[in-house]
BAMI-820987 format. One line per field, with one value per atom (N, C-alpha, C): residue number from 1; atom name; x, y, z. Coordinates in steps of 0.02 Angstrom, whole numbers, plus 50000, padded with zeros to 5 digits. Atoms other than C-alpha are relative to their C-alpha. Layout:
<pts>
nr = [NUM	...] .
atom = [CA	...] .
east = [X	...] .
north = [Y	...] .
up = [Z	...] .
</pts>
This chain:
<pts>
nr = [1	1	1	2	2	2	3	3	3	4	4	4	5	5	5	6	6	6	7	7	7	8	8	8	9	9	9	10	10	10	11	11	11	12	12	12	13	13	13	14	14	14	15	15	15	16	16	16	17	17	17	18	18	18	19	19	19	20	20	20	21	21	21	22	22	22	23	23	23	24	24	24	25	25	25	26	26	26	27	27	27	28	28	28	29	29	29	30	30	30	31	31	31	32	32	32	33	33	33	34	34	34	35	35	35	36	36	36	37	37	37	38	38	38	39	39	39	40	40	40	41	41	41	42	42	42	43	43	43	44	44	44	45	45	45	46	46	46	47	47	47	48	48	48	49	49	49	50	50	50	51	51	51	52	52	52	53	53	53	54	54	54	55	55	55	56	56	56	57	57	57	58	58	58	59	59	59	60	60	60	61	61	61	62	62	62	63	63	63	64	64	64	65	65	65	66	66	66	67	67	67	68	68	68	69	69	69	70	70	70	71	71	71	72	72	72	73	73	73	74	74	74	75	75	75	76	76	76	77	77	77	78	78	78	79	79	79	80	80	80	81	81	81	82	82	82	83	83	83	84	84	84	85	85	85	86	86	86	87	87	87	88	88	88	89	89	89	90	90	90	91	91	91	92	92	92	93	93	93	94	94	94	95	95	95	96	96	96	97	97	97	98	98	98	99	99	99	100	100	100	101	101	101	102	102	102	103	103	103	104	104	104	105	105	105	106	106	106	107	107	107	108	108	108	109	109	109	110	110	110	111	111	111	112	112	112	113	113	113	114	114	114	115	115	115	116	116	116	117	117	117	118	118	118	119	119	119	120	120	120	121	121	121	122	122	122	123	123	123	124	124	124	125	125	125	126	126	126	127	127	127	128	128	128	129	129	129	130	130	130	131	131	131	132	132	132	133	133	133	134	134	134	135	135	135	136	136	136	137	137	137	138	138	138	139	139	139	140	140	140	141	141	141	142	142	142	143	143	143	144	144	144	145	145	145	146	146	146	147	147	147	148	148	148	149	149	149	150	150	150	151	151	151	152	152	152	153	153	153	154	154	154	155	155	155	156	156	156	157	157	157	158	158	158	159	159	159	160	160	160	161	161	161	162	162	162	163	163	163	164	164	164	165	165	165	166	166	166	167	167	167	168	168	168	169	169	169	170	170	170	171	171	171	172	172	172	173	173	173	174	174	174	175	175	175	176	176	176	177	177	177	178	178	178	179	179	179	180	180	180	181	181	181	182	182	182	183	183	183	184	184	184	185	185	185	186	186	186	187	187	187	188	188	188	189	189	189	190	190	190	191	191	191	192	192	192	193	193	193	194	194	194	195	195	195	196	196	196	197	197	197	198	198	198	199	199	199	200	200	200	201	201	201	202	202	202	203	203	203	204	204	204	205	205	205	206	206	206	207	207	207	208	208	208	209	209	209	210	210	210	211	211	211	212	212	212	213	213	213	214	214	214	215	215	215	216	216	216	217	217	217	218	218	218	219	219	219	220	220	220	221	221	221	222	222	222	223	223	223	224	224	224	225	225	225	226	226	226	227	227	227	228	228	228	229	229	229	230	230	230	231	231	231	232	232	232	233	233	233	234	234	234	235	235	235	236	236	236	237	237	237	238	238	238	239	239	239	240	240	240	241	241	241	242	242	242	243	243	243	244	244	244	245	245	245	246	246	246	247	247	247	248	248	248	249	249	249	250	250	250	251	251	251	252	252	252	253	253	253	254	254	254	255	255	255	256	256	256	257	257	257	258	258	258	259	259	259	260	260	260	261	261	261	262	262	262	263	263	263	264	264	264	265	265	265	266	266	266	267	267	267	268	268	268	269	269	269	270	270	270] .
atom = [N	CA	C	N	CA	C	N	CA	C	N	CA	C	N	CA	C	N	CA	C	N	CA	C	N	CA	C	N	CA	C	N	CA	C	N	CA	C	N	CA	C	N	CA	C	N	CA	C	N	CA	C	N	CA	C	N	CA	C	N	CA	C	N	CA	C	N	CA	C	N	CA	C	N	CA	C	N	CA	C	N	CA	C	N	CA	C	N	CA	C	N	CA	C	N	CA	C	N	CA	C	N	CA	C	N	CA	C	N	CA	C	N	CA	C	N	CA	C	N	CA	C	N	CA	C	N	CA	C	N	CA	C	N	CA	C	N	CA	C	N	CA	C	N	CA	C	N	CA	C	N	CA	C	N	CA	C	N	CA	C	N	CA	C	N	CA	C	N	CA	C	N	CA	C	N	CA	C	N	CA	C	N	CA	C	N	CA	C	N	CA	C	N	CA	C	N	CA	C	N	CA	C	N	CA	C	N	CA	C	N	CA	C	N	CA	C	N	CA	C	N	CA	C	N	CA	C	N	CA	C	N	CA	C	N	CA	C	N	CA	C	N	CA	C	N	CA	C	N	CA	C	N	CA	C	N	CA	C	N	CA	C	N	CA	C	N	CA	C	N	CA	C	N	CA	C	N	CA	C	N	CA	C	N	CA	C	N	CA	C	N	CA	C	N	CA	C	N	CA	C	N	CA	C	N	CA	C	N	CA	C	N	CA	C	N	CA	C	N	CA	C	N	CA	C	N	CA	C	N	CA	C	N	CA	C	N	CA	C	N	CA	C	N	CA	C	N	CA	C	N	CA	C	N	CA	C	N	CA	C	N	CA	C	N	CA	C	N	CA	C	N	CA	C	N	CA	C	N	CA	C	N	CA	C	N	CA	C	N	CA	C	N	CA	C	N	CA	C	N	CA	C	N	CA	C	N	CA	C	N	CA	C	N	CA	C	N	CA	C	N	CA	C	N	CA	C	N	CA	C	N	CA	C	N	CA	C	N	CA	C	N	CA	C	N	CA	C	N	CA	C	N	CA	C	N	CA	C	N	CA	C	N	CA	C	N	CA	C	N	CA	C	N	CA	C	N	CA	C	N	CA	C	N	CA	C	N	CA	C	N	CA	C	N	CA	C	N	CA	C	N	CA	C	N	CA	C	N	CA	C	N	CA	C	N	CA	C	N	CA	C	N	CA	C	N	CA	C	N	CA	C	N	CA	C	N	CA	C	N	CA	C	N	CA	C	N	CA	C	N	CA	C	N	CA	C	N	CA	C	N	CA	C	N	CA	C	N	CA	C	N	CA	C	N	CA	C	N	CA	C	N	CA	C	N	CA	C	N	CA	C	N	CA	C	N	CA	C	N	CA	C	N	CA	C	N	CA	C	N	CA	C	N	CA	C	N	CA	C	N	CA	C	N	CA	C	N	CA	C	N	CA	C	N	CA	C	N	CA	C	N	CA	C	N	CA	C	N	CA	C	N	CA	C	N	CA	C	N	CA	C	N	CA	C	N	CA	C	N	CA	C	N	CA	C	N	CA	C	N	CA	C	N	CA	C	N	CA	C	N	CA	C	N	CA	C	N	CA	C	N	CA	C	N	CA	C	N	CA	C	N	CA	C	N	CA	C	N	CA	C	N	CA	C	N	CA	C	N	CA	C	N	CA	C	N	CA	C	N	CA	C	N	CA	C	N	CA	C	N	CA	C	N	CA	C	N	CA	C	N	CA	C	N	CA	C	N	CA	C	N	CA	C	N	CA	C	N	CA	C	N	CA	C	N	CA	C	N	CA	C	N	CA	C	N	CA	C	N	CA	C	N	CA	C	N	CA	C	N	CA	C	N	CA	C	N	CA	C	N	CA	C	N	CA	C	N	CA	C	N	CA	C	N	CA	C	N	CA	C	N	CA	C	N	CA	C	N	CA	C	N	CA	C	N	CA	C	N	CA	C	N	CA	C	N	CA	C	N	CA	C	N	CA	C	N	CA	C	N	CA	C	N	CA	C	N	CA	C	N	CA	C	N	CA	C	N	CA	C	N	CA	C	N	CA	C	N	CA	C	N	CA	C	N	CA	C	N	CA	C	N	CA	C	N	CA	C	N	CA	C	N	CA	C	N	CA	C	N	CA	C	N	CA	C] .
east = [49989	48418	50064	49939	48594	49964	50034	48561	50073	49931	48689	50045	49959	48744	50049	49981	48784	50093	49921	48962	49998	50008	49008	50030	49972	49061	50078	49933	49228	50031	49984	49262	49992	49996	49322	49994	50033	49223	50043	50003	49312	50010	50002	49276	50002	50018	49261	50077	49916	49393	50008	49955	49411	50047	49927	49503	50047	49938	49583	50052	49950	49676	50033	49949	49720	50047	49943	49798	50066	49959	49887	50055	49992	49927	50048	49986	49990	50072	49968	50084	50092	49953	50189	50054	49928	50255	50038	49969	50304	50075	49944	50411	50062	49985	50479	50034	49946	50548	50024	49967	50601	50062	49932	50717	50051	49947	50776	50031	49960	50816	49960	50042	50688	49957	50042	50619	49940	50073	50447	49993	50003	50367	49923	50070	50192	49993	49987	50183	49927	50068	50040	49952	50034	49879	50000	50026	49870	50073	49929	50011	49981	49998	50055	50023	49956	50141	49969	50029	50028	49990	50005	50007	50075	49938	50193	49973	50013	50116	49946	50071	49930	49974	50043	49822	49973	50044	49717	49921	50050	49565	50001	49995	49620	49986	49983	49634	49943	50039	49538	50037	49957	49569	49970	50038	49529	50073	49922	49653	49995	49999	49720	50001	50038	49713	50022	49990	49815	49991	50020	49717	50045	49972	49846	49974	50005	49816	50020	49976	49830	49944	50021	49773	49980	49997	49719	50047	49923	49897	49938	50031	49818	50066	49981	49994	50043	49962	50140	50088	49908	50342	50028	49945	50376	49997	49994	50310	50044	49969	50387	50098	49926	50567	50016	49985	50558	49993	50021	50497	50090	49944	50668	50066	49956	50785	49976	49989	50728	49978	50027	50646	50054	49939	50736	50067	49936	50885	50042	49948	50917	50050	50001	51024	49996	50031	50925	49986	50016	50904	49928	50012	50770	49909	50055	50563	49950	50073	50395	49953	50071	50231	49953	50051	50062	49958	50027	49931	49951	50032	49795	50008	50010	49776	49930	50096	49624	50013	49996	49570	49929	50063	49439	49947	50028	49273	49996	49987	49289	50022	49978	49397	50081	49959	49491	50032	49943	49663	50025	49954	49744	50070	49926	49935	50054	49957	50072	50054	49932	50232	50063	49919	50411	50036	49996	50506	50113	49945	50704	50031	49971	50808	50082	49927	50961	49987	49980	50909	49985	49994	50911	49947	50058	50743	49990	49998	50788	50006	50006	50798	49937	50078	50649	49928	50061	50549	50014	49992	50629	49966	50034	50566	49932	50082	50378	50005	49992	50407	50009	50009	50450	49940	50076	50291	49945	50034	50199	50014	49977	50295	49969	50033	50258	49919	50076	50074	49988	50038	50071	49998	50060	50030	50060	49966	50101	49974	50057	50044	50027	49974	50067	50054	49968	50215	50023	49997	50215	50053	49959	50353	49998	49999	50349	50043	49957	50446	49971	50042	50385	50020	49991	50490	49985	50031	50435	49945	50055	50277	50001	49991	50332	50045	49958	50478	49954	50024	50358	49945	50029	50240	50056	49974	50386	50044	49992	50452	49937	50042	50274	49961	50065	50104	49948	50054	50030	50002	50006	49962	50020	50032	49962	49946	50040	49806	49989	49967	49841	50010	49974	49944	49981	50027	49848	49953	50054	49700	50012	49991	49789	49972	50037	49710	50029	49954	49804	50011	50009	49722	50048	49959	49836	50095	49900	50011	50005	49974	50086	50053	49930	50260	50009	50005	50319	50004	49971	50414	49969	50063	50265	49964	50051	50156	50042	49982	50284	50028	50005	50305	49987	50045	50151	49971	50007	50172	50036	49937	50318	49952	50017	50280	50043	49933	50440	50049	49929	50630	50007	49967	50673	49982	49997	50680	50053	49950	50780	49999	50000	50819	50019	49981	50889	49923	50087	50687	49984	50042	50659	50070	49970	50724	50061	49959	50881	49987	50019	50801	49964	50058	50670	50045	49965	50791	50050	49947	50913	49937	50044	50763	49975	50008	50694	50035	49956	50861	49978	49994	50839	49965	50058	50690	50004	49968	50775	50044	49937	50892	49980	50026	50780	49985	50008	50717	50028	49942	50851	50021	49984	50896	49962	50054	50726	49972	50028	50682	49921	50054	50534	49954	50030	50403	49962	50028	50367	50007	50014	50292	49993	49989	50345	49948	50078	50207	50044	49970	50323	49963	50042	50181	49955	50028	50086	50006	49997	50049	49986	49993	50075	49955	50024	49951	50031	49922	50106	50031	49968	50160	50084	49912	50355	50029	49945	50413	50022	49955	50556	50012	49975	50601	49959	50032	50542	49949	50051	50390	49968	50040	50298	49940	50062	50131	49995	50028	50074	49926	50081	49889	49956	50034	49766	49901	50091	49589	49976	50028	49605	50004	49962	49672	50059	49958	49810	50027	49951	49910	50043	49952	50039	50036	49970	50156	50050	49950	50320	50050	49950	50458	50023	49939	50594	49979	49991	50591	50041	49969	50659	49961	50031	50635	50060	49942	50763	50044	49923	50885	50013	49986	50900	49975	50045	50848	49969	50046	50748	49962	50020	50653	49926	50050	50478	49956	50053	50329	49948	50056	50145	49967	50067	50026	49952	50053	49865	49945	50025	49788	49934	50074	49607	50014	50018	49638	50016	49971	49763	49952	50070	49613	49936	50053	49498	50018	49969	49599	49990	49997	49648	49937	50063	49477	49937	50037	49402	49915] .
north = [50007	49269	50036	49987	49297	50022	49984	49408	49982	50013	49400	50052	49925	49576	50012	50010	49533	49985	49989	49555	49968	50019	49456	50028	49967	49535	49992	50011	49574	49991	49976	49581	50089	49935	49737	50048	49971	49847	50063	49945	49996	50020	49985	50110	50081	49972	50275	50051	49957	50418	49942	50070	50258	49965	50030	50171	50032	49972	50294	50034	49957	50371	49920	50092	50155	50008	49987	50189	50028	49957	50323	50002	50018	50277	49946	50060	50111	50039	49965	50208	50039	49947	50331	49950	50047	50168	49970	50033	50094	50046	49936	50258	49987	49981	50239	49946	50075	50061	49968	49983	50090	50026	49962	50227	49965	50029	50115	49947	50068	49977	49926	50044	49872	49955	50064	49694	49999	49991	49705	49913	50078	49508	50012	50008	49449	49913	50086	49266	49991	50010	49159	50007	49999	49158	49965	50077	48984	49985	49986	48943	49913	50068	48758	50028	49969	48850	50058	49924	48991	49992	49992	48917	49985	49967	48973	50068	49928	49148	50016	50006	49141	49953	50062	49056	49948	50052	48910	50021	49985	49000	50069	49926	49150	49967	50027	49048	49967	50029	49008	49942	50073	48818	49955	50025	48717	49935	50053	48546	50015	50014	48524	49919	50072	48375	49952	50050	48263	50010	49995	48311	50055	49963	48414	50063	49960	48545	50087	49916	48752	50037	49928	48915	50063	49927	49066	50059	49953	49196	50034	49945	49251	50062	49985	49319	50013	49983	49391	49973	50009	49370	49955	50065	49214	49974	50020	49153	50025	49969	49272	49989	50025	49262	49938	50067	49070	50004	50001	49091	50028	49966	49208	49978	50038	49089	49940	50065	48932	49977	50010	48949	50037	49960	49104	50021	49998	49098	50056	49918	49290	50028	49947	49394	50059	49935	49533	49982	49990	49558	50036	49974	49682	49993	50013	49652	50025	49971	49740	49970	50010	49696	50034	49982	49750	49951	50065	49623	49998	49983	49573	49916	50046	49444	49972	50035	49342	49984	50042	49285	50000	50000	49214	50020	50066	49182	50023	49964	49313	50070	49958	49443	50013	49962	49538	50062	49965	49630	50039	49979	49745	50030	49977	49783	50023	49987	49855	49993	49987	49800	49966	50024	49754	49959	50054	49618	50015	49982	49660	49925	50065	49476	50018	49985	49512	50079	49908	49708	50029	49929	49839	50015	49973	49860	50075	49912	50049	50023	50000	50051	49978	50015	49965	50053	49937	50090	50060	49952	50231	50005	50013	50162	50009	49987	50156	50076	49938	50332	50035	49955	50401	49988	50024	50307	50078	49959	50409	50095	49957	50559	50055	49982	50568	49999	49986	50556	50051	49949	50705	49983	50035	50590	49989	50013	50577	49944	50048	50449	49990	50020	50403	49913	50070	50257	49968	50008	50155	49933	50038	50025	49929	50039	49859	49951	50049	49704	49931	50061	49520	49960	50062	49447	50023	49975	49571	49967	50026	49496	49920	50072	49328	49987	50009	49357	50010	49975	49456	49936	50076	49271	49960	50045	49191	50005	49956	49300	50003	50015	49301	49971	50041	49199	50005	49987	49276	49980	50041	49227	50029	49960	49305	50046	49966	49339	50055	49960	49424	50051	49918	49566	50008	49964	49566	50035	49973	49597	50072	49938	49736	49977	50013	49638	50021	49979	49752	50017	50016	49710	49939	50040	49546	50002	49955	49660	50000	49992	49629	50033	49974	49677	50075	49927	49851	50018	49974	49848	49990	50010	49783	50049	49950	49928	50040	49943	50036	49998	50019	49953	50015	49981	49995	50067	49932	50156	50046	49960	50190	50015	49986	50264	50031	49961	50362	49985	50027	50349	50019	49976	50429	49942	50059	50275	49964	50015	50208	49922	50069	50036	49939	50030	49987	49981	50004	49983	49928	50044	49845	49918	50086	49620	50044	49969	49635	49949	50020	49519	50033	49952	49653	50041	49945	49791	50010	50022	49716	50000	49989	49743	50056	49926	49895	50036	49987	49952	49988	50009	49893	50043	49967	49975	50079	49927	50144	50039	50000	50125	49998	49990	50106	50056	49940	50262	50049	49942	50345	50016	50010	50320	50018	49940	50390	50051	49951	50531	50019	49998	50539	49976	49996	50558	49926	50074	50384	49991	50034	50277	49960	50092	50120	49965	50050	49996	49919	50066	49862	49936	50067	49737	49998	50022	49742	49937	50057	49568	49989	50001	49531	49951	50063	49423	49949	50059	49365	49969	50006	49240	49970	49989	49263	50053	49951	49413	49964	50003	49392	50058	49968	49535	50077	49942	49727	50004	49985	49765	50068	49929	49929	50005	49972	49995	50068	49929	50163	49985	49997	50200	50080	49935	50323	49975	50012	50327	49925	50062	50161	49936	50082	50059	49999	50015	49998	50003	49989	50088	49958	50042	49999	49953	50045	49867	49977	50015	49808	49958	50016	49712	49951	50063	49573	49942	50080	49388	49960	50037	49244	49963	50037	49141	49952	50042	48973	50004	49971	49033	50082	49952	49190	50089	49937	49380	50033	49955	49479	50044	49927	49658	49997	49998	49688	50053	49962	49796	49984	49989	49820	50045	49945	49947	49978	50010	49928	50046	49948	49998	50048	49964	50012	50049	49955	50088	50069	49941	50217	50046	49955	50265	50004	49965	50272	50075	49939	50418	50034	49953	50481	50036	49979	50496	50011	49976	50541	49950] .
up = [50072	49370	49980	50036	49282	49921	50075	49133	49960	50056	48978	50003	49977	49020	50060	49929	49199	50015	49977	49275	50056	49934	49405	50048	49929	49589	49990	49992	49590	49959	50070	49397	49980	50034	49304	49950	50072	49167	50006	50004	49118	49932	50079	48947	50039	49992	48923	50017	49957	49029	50045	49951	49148	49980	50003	49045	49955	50016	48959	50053	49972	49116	50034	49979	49163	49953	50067	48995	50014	49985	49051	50074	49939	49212	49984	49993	49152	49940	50035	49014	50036	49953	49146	50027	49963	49247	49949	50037	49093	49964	50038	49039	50072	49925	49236	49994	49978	49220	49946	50056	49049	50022	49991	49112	50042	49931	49272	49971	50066	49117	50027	49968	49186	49938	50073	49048	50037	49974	49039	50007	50025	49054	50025	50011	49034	50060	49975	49164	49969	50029	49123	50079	49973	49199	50050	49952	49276	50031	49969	49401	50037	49936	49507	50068	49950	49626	50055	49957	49718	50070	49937	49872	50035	49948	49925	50012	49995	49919	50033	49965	49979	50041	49965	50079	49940	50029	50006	49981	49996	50033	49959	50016	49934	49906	50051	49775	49965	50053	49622	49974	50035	49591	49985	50037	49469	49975	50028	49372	49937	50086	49218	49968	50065	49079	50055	49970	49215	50081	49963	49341	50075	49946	49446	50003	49971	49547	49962	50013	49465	50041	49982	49514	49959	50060	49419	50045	49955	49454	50083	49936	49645	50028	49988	49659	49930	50069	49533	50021	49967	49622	49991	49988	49652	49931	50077	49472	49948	50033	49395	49996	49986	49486	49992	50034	49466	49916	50065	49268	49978	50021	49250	50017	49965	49340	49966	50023	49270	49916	50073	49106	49951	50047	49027	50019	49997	49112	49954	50043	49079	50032	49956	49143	50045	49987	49156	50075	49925	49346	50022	49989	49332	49951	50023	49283	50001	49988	49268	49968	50014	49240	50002	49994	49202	49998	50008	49235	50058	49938	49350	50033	49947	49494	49995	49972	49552	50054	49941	49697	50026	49991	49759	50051	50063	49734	49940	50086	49578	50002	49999	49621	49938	50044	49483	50038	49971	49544	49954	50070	49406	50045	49971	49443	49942	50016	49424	50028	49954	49488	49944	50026	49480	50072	49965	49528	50001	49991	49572	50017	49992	49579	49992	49965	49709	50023	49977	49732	50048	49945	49850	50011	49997	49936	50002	49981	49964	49898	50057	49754	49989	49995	49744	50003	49990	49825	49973	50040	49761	49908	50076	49580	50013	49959	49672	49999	49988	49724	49914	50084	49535	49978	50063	49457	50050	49983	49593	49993	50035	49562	49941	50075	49368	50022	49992	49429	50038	49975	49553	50053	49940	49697	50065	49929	49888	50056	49958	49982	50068	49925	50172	49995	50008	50175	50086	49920	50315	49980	49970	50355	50070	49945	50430	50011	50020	50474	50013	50009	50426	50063	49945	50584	50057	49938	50728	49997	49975	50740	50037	49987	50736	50085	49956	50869	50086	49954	50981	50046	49983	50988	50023	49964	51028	50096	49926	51169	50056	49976	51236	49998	50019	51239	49965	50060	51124	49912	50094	50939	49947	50034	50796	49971	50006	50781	50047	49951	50941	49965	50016	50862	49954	50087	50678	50036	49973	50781	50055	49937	50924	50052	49938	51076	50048	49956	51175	50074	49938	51336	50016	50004	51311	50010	49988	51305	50059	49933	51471	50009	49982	51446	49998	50014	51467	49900	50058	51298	49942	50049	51196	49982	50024	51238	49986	50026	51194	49923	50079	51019	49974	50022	51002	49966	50014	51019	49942	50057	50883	49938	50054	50738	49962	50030	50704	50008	50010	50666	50082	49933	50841	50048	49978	50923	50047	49972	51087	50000	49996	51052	50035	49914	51228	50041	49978	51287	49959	50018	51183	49980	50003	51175	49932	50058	51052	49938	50056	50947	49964	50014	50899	49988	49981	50927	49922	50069	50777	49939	50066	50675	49996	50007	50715	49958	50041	50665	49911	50072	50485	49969	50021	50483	49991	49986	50549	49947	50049	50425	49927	50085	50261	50011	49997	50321	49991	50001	50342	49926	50061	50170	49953	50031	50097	50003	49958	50077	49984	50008	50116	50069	49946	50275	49999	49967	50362	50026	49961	50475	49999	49976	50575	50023	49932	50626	50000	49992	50689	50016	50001	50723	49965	50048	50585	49932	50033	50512	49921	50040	50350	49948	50032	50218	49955	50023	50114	50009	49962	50158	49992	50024	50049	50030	49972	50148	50039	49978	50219	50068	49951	50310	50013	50002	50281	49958	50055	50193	49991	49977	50177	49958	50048	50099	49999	50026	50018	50028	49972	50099	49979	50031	50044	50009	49963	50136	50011	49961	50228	49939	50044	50051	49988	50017	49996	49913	50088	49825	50002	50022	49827	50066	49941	49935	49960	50048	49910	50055	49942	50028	49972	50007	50025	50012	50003	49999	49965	50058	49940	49959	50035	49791	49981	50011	49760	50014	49942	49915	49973	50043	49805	50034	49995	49885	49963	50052	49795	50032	49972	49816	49944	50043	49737	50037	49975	49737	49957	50047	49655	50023	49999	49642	49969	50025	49638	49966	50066	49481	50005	49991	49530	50073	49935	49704	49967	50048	49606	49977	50038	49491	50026	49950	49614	50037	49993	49681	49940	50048	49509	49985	50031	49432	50052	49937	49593	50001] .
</pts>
């Protein structure tokens, strides 16, 4: 029995100090990408376009009056960077949001990100880094790259699911298991294919450039599927605060991130 009171799984109630410190929380990034000169924008809910970003199976979908195909937003980037390129044709380069996701069969996402169109992923994160900042908060940042995984299947016989999963009885090569093993900038990049090697690098090299204590997981597979090239996540007891990395949208580069609101205040408010 469904009462009238009833919430469904994966929808979001908050009153009370809950949602006054979302308030606040949501408040801080907005002071943060204010200062960086960052246009706020609102996209709509319903999207034609989501399965460049997600799976099919991730997606709440339903038609409209002429029967085509939408989505309820399961994602925020690409809508957004297309919406600002073809609708309002601004020049503002620079975007934030507050807003939530879906995905299915009734999962509610609340976020916070920003959407950079042409920028500097090493800017990017640095803007991530202030929001956390003004909150107090440090989180573990780990670093990956969207085409090591891919290159490493094509160099050997293995799948993807292969390296999402670690089947690392399957690693034959020397320079695989020692892939495996990186986790830090100190890194000899003669040990490993120079197709891999020319990426590592990149990876060596955002680092270098932040400051700030991190770790590489060069085969870690990605569920997005618009990165392009580097991506990284913030982690904090096995979830995911935030994520952010490079793609394109209409030939165009672009840099983005989001934080995720509820994990955030699951920390904050203990």
């Amino acid at each position: 029995m469904i009462f009238s009171h009833d919430i469904p799984d994966g929808a979001k109630l908050y009153f009370g100090k809950k949602a006054k410190i979302k308030r606040e929380i949501e408040h801080i990034a907005s002071e943060v990408f204010e200062n960086e000169e960052y246009e706020e924008i609102v996209s709509p809910y319903f999207s034609y376009h989501q399965l460049e970003a997600l799976n099919e199976k991730e997606l709440i979908r339903f038609t409209d009056k002429e029967n085509r195909t939408l989505a309820l937003r399961g994602d925020s980037s690409i809508d957004i960077i297309r919406i600002v390129l073809k609708r309002l044709k601004s020049e503002a380069k620079k975007w934030f949001y507050i807003q939530p996701v879906f995905r299915a069969p009734s999962t509610e996402i609340n976020q916070i990100g920003a959407e950079y169109l042409e920028g500097d992923l090493v800017e990017v994160l640095n803007t991530n880094l202030n929001i956390f900042k003004r909150l107090n908060k440090h989180y573990p940042l780990i670093i990956s790259h969207i085409q090591i995984p891919q290159i490493v299947c094509e160099l050997t016989d293995l799948s993807l699911d292969d390296i999402k999963h670690m089947r690392v009885y399957k690693f034959k090569e020397k320079w695989l298991k020692d892939l495996v093993k990186i986790d830090n900038k100190d890194i000899n990049l003669k040990l490993f294919p120079e197709e891999i090697a020319k990426h590592l690098k990149e990876m060596i090299e955002l680092a270098k450039k932040t400051n700030y204590d991190i770790i590489l997981a060069p085969l870690y597979v990605a569920n997005l599927k618009y990165y392009t090239g580097i991506f990284y996540r913030f982690i904090n007891n096995n979830e995911i605060i935030a994520k952010g990395g490079e793609y394109k949208v209409e030939g165009i580069k672009s840099s983005g991130f989001s934080i995720y609101t509820d994990n955030l205040l699951k920390d904050i408010d203990g």
